[in-house]
MIVOMAR-262842 format. One line per field, with one value per residue (C-alpha): x, y, z; residue in three letters; chain. Coordinates in steps of 0.25 Angstrom, whole numbers. Example, Ala and Ser with C-alpha at 12.3 -4.5 7.8 and 13.67 -1.06 7.14 Angstrom:
2
X	(49:55);
Y	(-18:-4);
Z	(31:29);
r	(ALA:SER);
c	(A:A);
! end
This chain:
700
X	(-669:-655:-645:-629:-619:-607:-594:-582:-568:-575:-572:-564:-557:-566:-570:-555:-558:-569:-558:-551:-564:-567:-556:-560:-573:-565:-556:-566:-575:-563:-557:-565:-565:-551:-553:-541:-541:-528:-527:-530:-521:-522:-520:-530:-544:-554:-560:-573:-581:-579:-582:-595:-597:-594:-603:-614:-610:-607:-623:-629:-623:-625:-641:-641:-634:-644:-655:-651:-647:-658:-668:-658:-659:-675:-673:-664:-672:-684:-687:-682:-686:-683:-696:-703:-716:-722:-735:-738:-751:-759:-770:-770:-765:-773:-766:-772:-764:-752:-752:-756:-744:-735:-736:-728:-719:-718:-711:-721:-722:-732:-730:-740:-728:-722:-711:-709:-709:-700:-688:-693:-691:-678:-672:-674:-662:-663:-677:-686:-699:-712:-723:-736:-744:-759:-758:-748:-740:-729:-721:-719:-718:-707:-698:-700:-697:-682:-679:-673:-680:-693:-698:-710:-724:-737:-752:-760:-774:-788:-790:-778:-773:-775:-760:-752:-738:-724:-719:-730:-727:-741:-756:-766:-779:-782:-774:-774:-769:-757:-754:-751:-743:-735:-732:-728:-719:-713:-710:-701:-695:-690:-684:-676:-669:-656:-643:-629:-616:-607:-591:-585:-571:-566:-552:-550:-540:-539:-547:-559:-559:-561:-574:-581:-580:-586:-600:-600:-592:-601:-612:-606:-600:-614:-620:-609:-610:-625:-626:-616:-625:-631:-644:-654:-669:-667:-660:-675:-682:-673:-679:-692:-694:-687:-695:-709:-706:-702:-714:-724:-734:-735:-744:-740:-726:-727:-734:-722:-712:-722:-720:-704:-704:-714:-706:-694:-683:-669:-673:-684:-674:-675:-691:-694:-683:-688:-702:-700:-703:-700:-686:-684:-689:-679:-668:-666:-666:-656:-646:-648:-645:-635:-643:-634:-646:-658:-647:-644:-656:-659:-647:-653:-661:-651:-641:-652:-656:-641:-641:-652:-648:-636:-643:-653:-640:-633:-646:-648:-633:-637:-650:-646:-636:-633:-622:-624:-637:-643:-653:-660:-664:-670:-668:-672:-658:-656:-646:-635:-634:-635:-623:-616:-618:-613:-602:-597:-597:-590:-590:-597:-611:-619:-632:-634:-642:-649:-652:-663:-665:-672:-669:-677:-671:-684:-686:-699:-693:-708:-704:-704:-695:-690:-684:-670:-669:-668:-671:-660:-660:-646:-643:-636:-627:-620:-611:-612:-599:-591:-597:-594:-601:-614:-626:-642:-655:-664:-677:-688:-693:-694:-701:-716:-717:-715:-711:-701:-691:-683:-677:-663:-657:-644:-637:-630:-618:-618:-609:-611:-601:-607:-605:-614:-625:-633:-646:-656:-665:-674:-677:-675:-667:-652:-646:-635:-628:-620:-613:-610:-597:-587:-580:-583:-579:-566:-561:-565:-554:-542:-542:-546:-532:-531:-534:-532:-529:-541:-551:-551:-565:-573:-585:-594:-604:-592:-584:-599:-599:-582:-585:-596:-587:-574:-585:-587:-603:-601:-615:-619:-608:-613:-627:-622:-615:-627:-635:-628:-625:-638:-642:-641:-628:-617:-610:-600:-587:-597:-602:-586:-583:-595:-592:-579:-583:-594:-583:-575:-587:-588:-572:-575:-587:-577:-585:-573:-580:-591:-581:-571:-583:-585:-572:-571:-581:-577:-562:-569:-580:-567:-557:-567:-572:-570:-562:-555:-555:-542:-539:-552:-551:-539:-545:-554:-543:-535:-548:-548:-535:-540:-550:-540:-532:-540:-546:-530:-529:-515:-511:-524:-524:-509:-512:-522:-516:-504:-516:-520:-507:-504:-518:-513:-500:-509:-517:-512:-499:-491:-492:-508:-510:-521:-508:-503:-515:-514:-499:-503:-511:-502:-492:-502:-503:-488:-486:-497:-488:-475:-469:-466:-454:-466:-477:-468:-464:-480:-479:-468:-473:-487:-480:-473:-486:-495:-482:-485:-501:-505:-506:-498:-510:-518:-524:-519:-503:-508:-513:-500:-491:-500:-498:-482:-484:-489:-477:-466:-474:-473:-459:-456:-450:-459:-451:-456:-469:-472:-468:-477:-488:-487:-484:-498:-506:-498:-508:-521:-521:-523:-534:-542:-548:-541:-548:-549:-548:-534:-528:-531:-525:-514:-510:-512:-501:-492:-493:-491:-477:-472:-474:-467:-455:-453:-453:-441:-436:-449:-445:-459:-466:-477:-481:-482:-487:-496:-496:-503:-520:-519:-517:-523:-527:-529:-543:-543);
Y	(323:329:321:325:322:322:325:316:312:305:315:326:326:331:343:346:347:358:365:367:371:382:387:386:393:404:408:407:416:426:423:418:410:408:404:401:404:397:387:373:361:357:342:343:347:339:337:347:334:327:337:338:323:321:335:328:315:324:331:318:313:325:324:309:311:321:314:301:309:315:303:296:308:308:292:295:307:312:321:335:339:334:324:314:310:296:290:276:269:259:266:276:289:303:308:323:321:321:333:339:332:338:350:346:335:335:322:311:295:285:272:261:247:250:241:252:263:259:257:271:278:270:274:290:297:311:314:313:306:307:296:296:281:278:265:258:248:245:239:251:261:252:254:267:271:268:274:289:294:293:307:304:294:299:289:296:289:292:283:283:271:266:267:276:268:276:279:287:302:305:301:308:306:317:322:336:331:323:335:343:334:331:345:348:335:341:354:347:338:349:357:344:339:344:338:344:341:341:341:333:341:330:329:340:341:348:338:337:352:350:342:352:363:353:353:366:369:363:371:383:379:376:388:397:388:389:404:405:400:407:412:410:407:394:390:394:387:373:375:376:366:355:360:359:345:340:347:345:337:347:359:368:367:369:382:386:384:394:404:402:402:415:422:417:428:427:435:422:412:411:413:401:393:398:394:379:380:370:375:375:360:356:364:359:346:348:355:343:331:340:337:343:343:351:359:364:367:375:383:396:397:391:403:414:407:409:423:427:421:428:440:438:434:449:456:447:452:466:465:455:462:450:442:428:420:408:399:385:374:360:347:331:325:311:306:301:314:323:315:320:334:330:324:336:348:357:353:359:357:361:359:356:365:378:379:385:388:397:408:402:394:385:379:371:354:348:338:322:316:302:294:295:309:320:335:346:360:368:380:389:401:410:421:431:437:423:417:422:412:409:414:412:422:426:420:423:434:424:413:413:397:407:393:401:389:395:408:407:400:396:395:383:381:385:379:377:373:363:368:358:347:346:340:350:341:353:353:339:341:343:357:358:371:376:390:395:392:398:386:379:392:391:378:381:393:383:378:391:391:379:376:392:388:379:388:385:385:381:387:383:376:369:367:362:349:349:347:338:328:330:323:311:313:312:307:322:330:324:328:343:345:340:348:361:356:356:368:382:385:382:388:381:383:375:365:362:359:351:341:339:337:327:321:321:315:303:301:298:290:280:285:288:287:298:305:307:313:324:327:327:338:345:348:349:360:368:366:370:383:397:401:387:382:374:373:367:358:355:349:343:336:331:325:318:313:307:299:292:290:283:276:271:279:283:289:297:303:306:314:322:326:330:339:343:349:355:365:367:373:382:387:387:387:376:376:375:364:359:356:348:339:336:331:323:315:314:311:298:294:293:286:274:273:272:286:289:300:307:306:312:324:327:324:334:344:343:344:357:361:359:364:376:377:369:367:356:349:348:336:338:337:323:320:321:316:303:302:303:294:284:287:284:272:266:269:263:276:271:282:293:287:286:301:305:296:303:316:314:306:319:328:320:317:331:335:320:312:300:289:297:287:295:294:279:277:286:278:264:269:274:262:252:261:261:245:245:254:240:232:235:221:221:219:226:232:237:223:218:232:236:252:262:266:282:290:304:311:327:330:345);
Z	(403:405:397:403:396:402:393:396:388:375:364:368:357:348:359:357:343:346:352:340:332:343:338:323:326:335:323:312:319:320:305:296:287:278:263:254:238:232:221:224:221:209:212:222:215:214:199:196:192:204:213:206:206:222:225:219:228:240:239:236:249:257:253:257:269:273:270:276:289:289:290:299:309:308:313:323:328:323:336:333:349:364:366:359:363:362:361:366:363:360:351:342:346:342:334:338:353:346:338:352:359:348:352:365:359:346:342:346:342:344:348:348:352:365:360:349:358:368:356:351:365:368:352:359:363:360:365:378:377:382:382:381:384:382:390:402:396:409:400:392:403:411:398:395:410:408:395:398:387:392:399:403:400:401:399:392:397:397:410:421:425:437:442:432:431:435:421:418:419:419:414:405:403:393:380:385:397:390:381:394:398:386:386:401:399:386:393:405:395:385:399:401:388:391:389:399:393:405:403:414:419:428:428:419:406:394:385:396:393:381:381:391:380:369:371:374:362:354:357:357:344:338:344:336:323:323:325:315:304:294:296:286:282:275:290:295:284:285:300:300:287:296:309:300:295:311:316:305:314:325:321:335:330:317:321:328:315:307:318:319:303:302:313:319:321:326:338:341:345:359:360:349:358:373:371:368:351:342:340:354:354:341:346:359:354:343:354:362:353:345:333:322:311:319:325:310:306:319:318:314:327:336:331:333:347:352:346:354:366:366:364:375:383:381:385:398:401:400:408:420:429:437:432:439:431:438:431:432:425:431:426:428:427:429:442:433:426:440:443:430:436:451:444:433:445:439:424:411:407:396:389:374:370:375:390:398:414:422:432:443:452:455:441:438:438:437:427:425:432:432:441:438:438:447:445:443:444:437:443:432:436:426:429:417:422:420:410:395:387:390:382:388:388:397:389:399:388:379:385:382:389:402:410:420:417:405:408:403:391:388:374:369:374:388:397:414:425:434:449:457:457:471:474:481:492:495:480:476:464:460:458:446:448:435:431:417:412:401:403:390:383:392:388:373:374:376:362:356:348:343:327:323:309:305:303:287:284:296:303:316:308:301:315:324:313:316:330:328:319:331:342:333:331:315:312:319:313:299:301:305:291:283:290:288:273:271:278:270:280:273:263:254:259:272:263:259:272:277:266:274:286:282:275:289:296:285:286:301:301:289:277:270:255:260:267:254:247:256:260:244:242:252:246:234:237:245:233:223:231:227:233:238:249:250:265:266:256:261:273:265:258:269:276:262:264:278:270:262:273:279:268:266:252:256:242:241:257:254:240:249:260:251:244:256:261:244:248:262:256:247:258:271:279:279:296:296:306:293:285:299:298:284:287:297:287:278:287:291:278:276:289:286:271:279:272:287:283:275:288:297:287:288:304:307:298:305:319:314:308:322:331:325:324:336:351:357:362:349:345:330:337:344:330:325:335:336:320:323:332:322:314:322:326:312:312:324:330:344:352:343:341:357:358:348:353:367:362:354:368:376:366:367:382:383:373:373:382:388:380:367:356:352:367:366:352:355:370:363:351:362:370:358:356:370:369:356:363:373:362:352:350:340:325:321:332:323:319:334:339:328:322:326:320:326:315:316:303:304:299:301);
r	(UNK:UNK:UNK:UNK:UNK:UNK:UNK:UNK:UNK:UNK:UNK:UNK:UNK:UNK:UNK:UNK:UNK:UNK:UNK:UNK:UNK:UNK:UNK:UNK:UNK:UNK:UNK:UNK:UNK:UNK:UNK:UNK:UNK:UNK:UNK:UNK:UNK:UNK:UNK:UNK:UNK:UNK:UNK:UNK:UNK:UNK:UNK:UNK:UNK:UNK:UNK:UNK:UNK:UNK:UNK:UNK:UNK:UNK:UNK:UNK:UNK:UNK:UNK:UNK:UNK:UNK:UNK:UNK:UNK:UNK:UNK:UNK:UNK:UNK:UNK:UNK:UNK:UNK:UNK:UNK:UNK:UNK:UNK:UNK:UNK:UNK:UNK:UNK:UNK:UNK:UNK:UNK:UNK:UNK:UNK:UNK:UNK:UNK:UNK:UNK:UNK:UNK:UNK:UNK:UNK:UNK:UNK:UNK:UNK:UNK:UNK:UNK:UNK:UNK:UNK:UNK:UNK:UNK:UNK:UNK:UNK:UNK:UNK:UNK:UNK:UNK:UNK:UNK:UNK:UNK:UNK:UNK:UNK:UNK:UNK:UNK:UNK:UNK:UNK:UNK:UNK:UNK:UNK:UNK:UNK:UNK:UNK:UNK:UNK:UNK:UNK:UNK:UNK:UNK:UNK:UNK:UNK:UNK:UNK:UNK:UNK:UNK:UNK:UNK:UNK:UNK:UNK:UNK:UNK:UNK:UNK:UNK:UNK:UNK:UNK:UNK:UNK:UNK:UNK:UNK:UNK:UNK:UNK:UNK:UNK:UNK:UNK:UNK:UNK:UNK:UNK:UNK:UNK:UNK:UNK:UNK:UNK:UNK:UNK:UNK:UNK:UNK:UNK:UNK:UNK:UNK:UNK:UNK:UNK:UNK:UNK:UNK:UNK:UNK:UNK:UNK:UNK:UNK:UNK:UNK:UNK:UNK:UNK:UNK:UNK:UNK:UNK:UNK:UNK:UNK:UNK:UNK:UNK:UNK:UNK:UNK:UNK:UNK:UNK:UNK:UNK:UNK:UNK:UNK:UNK:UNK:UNK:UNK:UNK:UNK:UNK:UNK:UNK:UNK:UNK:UNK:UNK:UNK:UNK:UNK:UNK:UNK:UNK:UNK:UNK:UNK:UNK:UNK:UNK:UNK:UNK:UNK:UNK:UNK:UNK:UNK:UNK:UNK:UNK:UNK:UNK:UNK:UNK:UNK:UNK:UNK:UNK:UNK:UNK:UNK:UNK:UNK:UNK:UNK:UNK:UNK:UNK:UNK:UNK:UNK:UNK:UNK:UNK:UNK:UNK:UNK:UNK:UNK:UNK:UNK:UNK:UNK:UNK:UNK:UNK:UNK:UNK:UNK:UNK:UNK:UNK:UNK:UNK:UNK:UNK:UNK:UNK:UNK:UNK:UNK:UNK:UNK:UNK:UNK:UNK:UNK:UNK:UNK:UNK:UNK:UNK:UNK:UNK:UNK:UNK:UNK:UNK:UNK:UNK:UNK:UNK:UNK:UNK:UNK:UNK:UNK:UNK:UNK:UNK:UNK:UNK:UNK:UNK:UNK:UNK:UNK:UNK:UNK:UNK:UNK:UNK:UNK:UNK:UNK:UNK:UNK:UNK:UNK:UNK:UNK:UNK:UNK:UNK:UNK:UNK:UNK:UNK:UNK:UNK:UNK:UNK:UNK:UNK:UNK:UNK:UNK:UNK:UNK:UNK:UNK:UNK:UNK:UNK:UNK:UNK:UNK:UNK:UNK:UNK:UNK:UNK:UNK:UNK:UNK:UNK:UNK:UNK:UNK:UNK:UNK:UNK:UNK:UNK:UNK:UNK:UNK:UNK:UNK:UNK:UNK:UNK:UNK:UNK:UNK:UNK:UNK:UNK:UNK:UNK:UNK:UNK:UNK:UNK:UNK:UNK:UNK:UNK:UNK:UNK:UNK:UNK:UNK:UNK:UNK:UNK:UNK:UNK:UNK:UNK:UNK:UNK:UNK:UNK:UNK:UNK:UNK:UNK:UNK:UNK:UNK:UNK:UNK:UNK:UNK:UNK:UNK:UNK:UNK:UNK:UNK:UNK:UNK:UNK:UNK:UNK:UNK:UNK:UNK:UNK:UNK:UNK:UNK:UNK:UNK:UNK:UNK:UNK:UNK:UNK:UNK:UNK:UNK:UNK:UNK:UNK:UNK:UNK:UNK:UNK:UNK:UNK:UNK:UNK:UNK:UNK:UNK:UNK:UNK:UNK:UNK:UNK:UNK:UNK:UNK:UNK:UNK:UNK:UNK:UNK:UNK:UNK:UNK:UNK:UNK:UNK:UNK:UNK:UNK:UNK:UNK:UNK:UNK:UNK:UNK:UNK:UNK:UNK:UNK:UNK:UNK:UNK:UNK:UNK:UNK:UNK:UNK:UNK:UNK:UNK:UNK:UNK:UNK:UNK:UNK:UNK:UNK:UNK:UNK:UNK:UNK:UNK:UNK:UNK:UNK:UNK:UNK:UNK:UNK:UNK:UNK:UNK:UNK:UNK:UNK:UNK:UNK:UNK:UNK:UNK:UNK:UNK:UNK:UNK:UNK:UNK:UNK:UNK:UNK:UNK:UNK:UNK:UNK:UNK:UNK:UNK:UNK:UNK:UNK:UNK:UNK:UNK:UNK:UNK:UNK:UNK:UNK:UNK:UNK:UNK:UNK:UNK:UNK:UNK:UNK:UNK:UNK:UNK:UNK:UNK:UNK:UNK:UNK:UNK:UNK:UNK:UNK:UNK:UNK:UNK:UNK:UNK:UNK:UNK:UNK:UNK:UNK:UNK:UNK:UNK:UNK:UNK:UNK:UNK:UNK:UNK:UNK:UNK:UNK:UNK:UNK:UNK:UNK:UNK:UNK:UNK:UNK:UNK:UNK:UNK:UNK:UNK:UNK:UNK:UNK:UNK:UNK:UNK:UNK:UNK:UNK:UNK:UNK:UNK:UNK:UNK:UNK:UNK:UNK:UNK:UNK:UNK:UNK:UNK:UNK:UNK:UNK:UNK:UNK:UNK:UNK);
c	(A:A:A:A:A:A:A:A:A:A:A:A:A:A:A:A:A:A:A:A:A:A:A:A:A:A:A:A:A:A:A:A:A:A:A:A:A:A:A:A:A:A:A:A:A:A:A:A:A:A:A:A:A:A:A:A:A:A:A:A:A:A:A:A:A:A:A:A:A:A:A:A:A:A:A:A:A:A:A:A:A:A:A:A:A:A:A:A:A:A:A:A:A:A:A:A:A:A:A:A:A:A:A:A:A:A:A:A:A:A:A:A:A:A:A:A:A:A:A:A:A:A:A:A:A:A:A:A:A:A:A:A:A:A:A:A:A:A:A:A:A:A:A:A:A:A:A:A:A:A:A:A:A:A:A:A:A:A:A:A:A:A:A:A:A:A:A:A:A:A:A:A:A:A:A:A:A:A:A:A:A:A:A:A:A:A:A:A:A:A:A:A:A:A:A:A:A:A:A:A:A:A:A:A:A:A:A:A:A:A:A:A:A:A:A:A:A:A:A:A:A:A:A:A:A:A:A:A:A:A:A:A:A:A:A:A:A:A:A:A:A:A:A:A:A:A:A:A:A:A:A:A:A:A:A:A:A:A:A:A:A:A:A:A:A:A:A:A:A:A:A:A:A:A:A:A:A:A:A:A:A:A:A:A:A:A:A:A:A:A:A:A:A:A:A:A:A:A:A:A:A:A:A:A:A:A:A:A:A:A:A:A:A:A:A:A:A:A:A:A:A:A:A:A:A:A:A:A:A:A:A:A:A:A:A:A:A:A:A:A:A:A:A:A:A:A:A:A:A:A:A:A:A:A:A:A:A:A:A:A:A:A:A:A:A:A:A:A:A:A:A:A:A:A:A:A:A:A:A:A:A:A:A:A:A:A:A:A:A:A:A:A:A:A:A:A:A:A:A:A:A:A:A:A:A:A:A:A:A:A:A:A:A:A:A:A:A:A:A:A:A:A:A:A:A:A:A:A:A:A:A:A:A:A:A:A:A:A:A:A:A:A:A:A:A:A:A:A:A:A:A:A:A:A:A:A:A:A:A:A:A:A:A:A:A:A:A:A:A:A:A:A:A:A:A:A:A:A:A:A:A:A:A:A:A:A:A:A:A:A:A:A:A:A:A:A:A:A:A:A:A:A:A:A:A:A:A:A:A:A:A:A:A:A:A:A:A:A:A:A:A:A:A:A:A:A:A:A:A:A:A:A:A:A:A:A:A:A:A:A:A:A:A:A:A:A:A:A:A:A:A:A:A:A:A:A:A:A:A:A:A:A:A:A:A:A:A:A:A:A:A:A:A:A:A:A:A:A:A:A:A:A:A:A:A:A:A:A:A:A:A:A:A:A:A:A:A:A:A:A:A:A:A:A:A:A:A:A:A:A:A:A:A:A:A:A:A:A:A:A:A:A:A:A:A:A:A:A:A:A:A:A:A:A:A:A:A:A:A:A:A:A:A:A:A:A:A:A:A:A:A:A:A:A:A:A:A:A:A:A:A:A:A:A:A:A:A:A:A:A:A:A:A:A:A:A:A:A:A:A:A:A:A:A:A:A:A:A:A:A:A:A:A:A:A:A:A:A:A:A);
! end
């Protein structure tokens, strides 16, 4: 029921990236927001009639985009909660059952071809299910027994057979009887869908520091996005339009939305979560899967659930004299996964989503078990006097379900240090032992300087779709800005700057045609704004200019990142690592056109630029000497070229992972010029060596 993930080297360099934007959101909460009202180029407007032509393109497609992700998303997944229930029979089922099963699981689908029902449960990866047979087919029950997805089988009979087979979890004979069941089964399952993210510490360096923050990040950076939203009824109404529709066949919910429509307040947040209602259902599921969509629409009650939390949190401190807080929670783990624990001692581990435990040490584990896994009981320790960042609640005030089993809760984001994994014979069940960290925050602090100067025009909603695109999940981060697009949150100057980064996520997914017309309203709506804002559409330009590069339309990507450096001169100093990257574009443009006295001009006065602005170690600085590298590699200067390949590998190896696609391109470049160095006596090296494919263009 527990999913661990354990985090290795695949993708630190996009947790690196989050570094950097901690440090955006840091300064923009301190400064603000910096807007600039000077003239804009001339030679670099757009004309009026066109910006009115592509708006009307760029609305079209945003609506068609929406729609169409919308209905792929209802394919993919049409459960909005943790459990789907599924009927199997061979007759009819009474309809009037269901509506009574709904109000336990509400997702429920009927089968009547075991051939259809086995590719239905095996197409599940996000939910648990339950069965429910009115007949033995061994066939049937020896398949579903090895797929994970199956919680448990119950035979819903009014005749018990005469030997009930293995797989079955239990038999019942009556409905009332099956709809206790259904129930008692639901309310183990929901304790147990819960996925750790543990950061593995082995052999410890800088990158691998790195990844442990990023999940951890993430949250956190979610959590301050979301509570940062604007507040408002039509948030509320979006809510509860979208909940009516999901829910529109169960009447004991449906019940519940009125009450939350007719009177939910802020100061409600942890009651209509503690006692399992139906946002509790949606918004644990939505944490889990990191489903951008519902997590949008939620965001209003997540951002009053972490506000009262924190609240409840200060008024514990004050009542509670004790410092050191212990709590437990038990779960049914399989023995691969107990392994991941023995294995990560001493490393980071945190849940998605909101945890609850309970102060009592001997915690209730009647629950389904299968025979793969073993029960686990995690001893939590926190020591108010050490730890800084955590946030939880006492909640037994606010538990009207009164189950003993949910006394404290966690907030999103909170980060423990594993200190032991033993198995307890007297007990039969493995004891995971855990203290409260601030190490997450820790590692976070070493990259709090970096990136001071680009804090033009971002925010946390912006930055939470940033860090999206920076993991590589761009079908995700797409989702996340039309949702906020369509949402009453943004305003326009958010609006501008959504264009650009759906017209980012295009560019990387190799839809240069839709990409161009994004990027293209987004310059526009910036330019056009009163007042203008030109560093924006500045950025917006030279990710333009990326596009034709990469489209090979050398004249038009030279003409823009030309522009592009024309606004910067207008608008910012002429040492703003922004007007570095920009070089460096330029400077890659010249190098593939052979104007090499021209790209080292831009190189050199990017190297002067981040010698100034950055730390030695920034992946921007690797960027460049890799690019410089390229350079002297088409001149055949192969001794300047190998210095600034391993001046460039020197920077990576310490901020990426060893098989990081750039480490690897990087190595293969340096190894093709030391073979080259050997073999002078070459008339065209390039010819029998081949050149180099590793140029890096600066995005932001």
């Amino acid at each position: 029921m527990v999913t661990v993930n354990t985090i290795r080297s695949g993708t630190v360099f996009a947790w690196f990236m989050l570094m950097m934007l901690l440090r955006r959101i840091v300064l923009l909460l301190v400064a603000g927001f910096s807007e600039w009202n000077r003239p804009f180029p001339p030679d670099t407007r757009v004309p009026e009639d066109k910006i009115l032509k592509r708006d009307q393109i760029i609305r079209k497609m945003f609506i068609q985009s929406f729609d169409d992700n919308q209905e792929q998303e209802r394919k993919e997944d049409d459960n909005e909660e943790d459990i789907t229930l599924i009927w199997i029979s061979k007759n009819e089922v009474d309809q009037s059952i269901i509506s009574s099963l709904r109000n336990s699981i509400n997702y429920i689908q009927i089968f009547y071809d075991e051939d259809e029902v086995v590719s239905y449960v095996e197409s599940i990866i996000e939910e648990k299910i339950v069965l429910i047979l009115d007949y033995i087919s061994d066939h049937l029950l020896a398949i579903l027994e090895s797929l994970k997805q199956v919680y448990a089988v119950f035979l819903y009979t009014s005749i018990a057979p005469v030997e009930l087979p293995l797989q079955i979890t239990n038999h019942c004979m009556t409905e009332g009887q099956l709809i206790d069941e259904i129930n008692r089964v639901y309310h183990q399952l929901s304790k147990q869908m819960v996925i750790f993210s543990i950061y593995n510490q082995k052999n410890k360096e800088k990158a691998d520091l790195t990844r442990e923050a990023g999940s951890f990040l993430f949250f956190q950076l979610f959590k301050a996005a979301f509570t940062k939203l604007p507040k408002n009824s039509e948030s509320k109404k979006l809510l509860i339009t979208k909940c009516r529709q999901y829910y529109a066949r169960n009447t004991k919910v449906l019940e519940e939305i009125k009450d939350f429509e007719m009177n939910y307040k802020s100061n409600d947040a942890l009651e209509w979560f503690i006692n399992k209602s139906f946002i509790y259902r949606l918004i644990n599921k939505a944490l889990r899967t990191e489903n951008i969509r519902s997590l949008c629409s939620l965001h209003f009650y997540i951002g009053d659930l972490s506000k009262q939390l924190n609240k409840e949190f200060h008024k514990f401190k004050k009542q509670n004299s004790t410092s050191i807080i212990k709590c437990y929670r038990s779960f049914q783990i399989t023995r691969n996964e107990i392994q991941h624990f023995q294995y990560n001692i001493e490393n980071l581990i945190l849940t998605n989503g909101y945890l609850s435990a309970t102060r009592r040490q001997h915690v209730n584990s009647d629950v389904v078990m299968k025979s793969n896994e073993e029960k686990v009981l995690f001893e939590y320790t926190i020591d108010l006097n050490v730890v800084k960042s955590i946030v939880f609640a006492d909640i037994s005030e606010f538990n009207q379900l009164d189950d003993g089993e949910n006394d404290i809760l966690f907030d999103i984001g909170t980060v423990f240090k594993i200190d032991s994994c033993t198995y307890d014979e007297k007990d039969k069940q493995w004891i995971v032992n855990v203290h409260a960290t601030d190490e997450g925050v820790g590692i976070a602090s070493e990259y709090i300087e970096y990136q001071k100067s680009k804090m033009v025009n971002s925010n946390l909603i912006l930055m939470l779709g940033h860090l999206i695109i920076e993991i590589g999940d761009y079908n995700k981060a797409e989702r996340y800005f039309e949702a906020i697009l369509h949402s009453p949150i943004p305003n326009d100057e958010e609006i501008s700057c959504i264009y650009y980064h759906i017209g980012r996520i295009h560019r990387l997914k190799g839809d240069h045609t839709h990409a161009l017309e994004y990027l293209h309203q987004a310059y526009s709506t910036h330019s056009q704004a009163k007042p203008s804002r030109l560093v924006s559409a500045a950025k917006a330009l030279n990710a333009i200019g990326i596009v034709y590069q990469e489209q090979n339309n050398t004249q038009e990507a030279i003409e823009t990142f030309e522009n592009v450096l024309k606004i910067y001169a207008k608008t910012i100093q002429g040492y703003h690592p922004d007007v570095a990257g920009t070089l460096i574009n330029l400077g890659n443009v010249y190098c593939e056109q052979e104007q090499y006295s021209d790209a080292l001009s831009c190189f050199n006065r990017a190297q002067r630029i981040y010698d100034s602005n950055l730390p030695v170690n920034h992946p921007n600085v690797a960027m460049l000497w890799n690019n410089l590298g390229n350079l002297y590699y088409q001149q055949l200067k192969l001794d300047f070229a190998l210095d600034a390949y391993q001046r460039a590998l020197a920077i990576y190896e310490k901020i990426l992972s060893p098989n990081h696609p750039d480490i690897v391109r990087n190595k293969q470049n340096l190894s093709k010029v030391q073979t080259m160095l050997g073999d002078q006596s070459q008339l065209d090296l390039k010819w029998k060596y081949g050149g180099v494919d590793n140029r890096q263009f600066v995005e932001d």
